[in-house]
C-alpha positions as CSV (number, residue, x, y, z in Angstrom):
1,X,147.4,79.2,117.5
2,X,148.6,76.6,114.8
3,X,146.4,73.7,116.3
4,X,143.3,76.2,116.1
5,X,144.3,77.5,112.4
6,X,144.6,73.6,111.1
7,X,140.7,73.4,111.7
8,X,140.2,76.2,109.9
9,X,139.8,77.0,105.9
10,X,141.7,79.9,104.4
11,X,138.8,82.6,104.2
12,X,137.9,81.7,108.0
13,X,141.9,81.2,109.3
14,X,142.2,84.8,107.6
15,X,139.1,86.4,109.6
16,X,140.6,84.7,113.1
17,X,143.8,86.6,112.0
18,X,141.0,89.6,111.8
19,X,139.5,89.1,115.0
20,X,143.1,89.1,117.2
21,X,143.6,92.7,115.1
22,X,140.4,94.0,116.3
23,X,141.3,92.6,119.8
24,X,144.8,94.4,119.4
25,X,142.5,98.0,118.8
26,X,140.1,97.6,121.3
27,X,142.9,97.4,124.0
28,X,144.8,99.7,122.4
29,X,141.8,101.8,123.0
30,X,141.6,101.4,126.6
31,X,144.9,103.2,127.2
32,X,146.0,101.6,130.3
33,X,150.2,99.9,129.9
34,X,149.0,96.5,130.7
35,X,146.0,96.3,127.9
36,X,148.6,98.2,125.9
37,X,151.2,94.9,126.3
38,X,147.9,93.4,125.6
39,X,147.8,94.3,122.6
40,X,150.8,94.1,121.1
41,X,150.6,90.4,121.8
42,X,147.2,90.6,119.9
43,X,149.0,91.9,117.0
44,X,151.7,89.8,117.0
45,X,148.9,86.8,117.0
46,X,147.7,88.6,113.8
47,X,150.7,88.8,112.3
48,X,152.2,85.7,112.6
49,X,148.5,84.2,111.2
50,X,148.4,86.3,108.5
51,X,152.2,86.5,107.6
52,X,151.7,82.1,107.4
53,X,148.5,82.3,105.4
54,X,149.8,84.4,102.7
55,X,153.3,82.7,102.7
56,X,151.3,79.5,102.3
57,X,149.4,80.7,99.0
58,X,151.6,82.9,97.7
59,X,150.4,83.8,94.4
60,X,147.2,82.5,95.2
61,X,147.0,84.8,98.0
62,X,143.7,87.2,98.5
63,X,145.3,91.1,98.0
64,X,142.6,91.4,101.1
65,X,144.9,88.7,103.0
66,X,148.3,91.0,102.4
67,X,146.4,94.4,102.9
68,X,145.1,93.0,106.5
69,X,148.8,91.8,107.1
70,X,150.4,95.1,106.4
71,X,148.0,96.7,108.6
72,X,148.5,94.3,111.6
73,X,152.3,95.1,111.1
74,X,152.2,99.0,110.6
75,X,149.7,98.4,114.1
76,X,151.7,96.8,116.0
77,X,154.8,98.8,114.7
78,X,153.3,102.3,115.6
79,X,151.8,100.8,119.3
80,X,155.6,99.3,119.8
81,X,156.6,102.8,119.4
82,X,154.3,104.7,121.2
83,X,154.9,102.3,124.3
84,X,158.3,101.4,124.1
85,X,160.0,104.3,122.3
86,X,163.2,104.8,120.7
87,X,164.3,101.4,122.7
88,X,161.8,99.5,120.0
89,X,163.1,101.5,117.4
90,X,164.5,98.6,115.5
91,X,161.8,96.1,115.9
92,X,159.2,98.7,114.9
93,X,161.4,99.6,111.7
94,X,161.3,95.8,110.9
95,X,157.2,96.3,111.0
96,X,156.9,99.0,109.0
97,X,159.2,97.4,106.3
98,X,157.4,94.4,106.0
99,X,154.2,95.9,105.7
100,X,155.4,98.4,103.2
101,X,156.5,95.2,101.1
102,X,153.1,93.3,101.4
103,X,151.3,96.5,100.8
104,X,153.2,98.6,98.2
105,X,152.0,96.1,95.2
106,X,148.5,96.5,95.9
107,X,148.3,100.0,96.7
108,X,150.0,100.6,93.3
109,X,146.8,98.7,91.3
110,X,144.8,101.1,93.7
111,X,143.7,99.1,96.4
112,X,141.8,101.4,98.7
113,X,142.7,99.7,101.6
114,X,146.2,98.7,100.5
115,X,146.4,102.5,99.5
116,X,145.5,103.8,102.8
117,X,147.4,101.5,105.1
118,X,150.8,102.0,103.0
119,X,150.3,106.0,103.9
120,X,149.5,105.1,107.5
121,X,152.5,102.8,107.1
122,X,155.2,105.7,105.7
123,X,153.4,108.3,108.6
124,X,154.1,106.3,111.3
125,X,158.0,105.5,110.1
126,X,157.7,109.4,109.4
127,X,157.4,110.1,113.2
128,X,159.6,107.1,114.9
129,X,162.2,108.7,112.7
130,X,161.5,112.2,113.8
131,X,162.1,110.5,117.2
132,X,165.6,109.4,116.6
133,X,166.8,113.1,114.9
134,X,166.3,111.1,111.1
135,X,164.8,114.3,110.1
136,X,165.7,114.1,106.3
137,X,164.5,110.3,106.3
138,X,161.7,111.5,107.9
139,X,160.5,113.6,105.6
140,X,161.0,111.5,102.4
141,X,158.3,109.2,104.4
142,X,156.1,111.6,105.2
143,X,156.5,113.0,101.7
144,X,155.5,109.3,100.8
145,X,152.5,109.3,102.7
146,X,151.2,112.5,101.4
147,X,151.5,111.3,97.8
148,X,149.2,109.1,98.7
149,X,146.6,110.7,100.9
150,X,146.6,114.0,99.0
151,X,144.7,113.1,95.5
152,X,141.4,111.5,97.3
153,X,141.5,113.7,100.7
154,X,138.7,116.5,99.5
155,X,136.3,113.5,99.1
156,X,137.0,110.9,101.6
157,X,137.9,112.0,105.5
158,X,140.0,108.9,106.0
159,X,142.2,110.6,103.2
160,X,141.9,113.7,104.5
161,X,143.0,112.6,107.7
162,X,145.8,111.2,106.7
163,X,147.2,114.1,104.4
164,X,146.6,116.3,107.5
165,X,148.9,114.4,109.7
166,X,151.0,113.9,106.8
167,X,151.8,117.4,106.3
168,X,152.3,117.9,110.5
169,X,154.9,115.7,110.1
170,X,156.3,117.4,106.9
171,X,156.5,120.6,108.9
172,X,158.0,118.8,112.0
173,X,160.4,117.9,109.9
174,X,161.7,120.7,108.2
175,X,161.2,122.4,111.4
176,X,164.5,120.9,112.1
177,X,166.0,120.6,108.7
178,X,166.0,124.5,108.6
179,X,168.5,124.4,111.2
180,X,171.1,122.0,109.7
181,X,174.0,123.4,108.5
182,X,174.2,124.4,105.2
183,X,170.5,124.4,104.7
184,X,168.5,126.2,102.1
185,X,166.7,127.9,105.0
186,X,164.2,130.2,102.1
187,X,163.2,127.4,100.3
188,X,162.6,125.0,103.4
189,X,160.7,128.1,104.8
190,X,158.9,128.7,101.4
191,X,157.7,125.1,101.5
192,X,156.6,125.0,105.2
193,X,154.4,127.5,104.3
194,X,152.7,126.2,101.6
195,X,152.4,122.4,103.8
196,X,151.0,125.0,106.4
197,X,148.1,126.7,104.1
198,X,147.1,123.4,102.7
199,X,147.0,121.6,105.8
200,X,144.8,124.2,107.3
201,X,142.3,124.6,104.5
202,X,141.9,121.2,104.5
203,X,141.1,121.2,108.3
204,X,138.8,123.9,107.9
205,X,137.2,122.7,104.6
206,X,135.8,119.1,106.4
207,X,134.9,121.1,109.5
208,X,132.3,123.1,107.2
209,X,131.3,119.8,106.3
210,X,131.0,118.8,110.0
211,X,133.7,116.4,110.1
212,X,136.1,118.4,112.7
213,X,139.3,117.2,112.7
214,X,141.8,116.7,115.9
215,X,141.6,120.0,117.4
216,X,145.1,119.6,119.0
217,X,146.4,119.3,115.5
218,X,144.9,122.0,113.7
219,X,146.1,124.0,116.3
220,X,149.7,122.8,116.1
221,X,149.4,123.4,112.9
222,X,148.8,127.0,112.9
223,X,151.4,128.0,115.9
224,X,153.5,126.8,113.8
225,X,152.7,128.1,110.8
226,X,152.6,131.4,113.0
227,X,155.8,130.9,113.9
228,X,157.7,130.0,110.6
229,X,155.5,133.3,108.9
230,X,157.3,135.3,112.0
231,X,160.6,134.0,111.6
232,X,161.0,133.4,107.9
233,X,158.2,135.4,106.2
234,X,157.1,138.2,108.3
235,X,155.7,140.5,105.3
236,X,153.3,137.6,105.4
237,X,152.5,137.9,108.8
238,X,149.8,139.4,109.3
239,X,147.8,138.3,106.2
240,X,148.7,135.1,107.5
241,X,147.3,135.1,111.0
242,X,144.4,137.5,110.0
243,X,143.2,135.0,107.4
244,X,142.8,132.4,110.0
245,X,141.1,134.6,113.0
246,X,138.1,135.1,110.6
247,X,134.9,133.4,111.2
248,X,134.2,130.9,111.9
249,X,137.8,130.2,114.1
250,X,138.4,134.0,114.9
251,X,136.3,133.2,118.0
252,X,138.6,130.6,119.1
253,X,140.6,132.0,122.3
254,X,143.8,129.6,121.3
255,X,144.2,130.4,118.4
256,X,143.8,134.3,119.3
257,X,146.6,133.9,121.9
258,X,148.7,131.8,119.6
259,X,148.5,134.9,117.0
260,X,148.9,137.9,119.7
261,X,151.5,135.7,120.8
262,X,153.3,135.8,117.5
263,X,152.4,139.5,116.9
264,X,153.8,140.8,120.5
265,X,157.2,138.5,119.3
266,X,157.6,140.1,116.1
267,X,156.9,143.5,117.3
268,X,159.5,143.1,120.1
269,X,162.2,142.1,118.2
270,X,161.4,145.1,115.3
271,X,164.1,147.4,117.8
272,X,166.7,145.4,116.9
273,X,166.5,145.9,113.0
274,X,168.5,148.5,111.4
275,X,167.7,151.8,111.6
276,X,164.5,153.2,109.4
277,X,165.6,155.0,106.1
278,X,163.2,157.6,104.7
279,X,163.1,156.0,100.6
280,X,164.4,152.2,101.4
281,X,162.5,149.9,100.4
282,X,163.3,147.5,102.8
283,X,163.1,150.3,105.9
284,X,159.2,150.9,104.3
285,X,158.3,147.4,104.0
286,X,159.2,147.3,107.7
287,X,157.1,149.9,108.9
288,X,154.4,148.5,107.0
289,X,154.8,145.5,108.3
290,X,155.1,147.3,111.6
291,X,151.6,148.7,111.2
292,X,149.9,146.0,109.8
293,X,150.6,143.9,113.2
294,X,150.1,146.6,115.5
295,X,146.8,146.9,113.9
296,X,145.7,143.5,114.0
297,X,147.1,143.2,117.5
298,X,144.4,146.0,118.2
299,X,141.5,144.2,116.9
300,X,142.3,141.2,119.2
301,X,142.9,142.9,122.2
302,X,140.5,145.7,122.1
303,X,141.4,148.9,124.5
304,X,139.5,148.6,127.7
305,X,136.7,151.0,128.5
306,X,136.2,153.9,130.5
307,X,134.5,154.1,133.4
């Protein structure tokens, strides 16, 4: 690596750096553990090229030079994760710190790039610290990330993308926070839901466009959405799931089962509420609530007919 790199001005040492990233994603791509090892050494070639280039010019140094450095680092700390798990924990931490520094002065001048790859950066500490039951540091990350993603993500789907997964990891995280003790449980729930409206008009606005996103993660999105409305906020129930069975998703059998499954929950566990009070308000709003998803239920799984 060093001999090669002597030979080589700044501008073309920086696109080698490039080219051992690109390697890194292309194996990283193929999926198999030994092009995954693969590539973490590809990453680490990127790094350490990088990481010397723009020690060596400091000042001087291209912003392009630190934003590719940042994203070799939040690379090769996400794929240390995903192979290696919670036992790369600290090494990937170390990667994701870095990067934040190289990248955080650029993305604040508004660096697209810089931008872009410091969100990636803060999602992917987001979810190796969901991994190790860091829920509250978790979300402060994922927080991060969505500051960033969130202004640009109705015009650009990289943005978009990356608010999405932003707010998944939002809700995974409060999804345990809830249960802490001592926890504001209606105002965790209260902001679940609104990360759970948002994160599903978003999904659905760039589908119109034709720019689906993950289906796996819309639909993650909505069970649990479904679930906190049930749990939480079940006056909101059924407006909840019925605004999302309309076209053009209605049609969509997962997401039909996910809300019957929700519905046949809530009803079930309506015996063990108090007893109805003829002129409480909180005995009516039950029954209406009752009757709301006993309707809705009906409309998704139509009586059979007769012979």
């Amino acid at each position: 690596m060093a001999s090669a790199y002597a030979q080589l001005d700044a501008p073309s040492r920086r696109d080698f750096a490039v080219a051992w990233m690109n390697r890194g994603h292309e194996l990283q791509a193929r999926g198999r553990p030994a092009d995954l090892e693969a590539a973490l050494e590809a990453y680490a070639y990127a790094v350490e090229g990088l990481r010397e280039l723009v020690r060596e010019f400091g000042e001087r140094a291209e912003p392009a030079w630190a934003t590719s450095l940042g994203a070799a680092l939040m690379n090769r700390g996400q794929l240390l994760h995903r192979v290696h798990g919670p036992a790369a924990a600290e090494e990937a931490l170390a990667c994701f710190r870095e990067a934040e520094q190289h990248l955080a002065p650029h993305a604040a001048r508004e660096v697209v790039w810089a931008r872009r790859n410091l969100a990636g950066t803060r999602l992917n500490r987001a979810v190796l610290l969901l991994d190790l039951g860091r829920a509250d540091a978790a979300h402060a990350d994922a927080e991060a990330a969505l500051g960033l993603a969130a202004p640009h993500e109705r015009a650009e789907p990289v943005d978009a993308d990356l608010g999405l997964k932003a707010r998944r990891a939002l809700c995974d995280a409060i999804g345990r926070m809830v249960v802490q003790p001592g926890a504001d449980q209606d105002a965790l729930a209260h902001a679940a839901s609104d990360l759970v409206d948002d994160a599903l008009a978003l999904a659905w606005l760039w589908s119109a466009r034709g720019t689906p996103f993950p289906r796996e993660l819309a639909l993650r999105i909505f069970r649990f959405g479904a679930q906190l409305y049930r749990l939480h906020q079940p006056h909101f129930l059924a407006e909840f799931l019925a605004e999302h069975l309309g076209p053009p998703h209605g049609a969509d059998r997962e997401i039909r089962a996910i809300a019957l499954e929700n519905i046949d929950a809530a009803l079930a566990a309506a015996p063990g509420e108090p007893f109805y009070t003829v002129g409480d308000a909180g005995s009516e709003r039950r029954i209406a609530v009752a009757r709301e998803l006993e309707a809705l239920r009906r409309s998704l799984r139509p009586a059979p007919v007769s012979a």
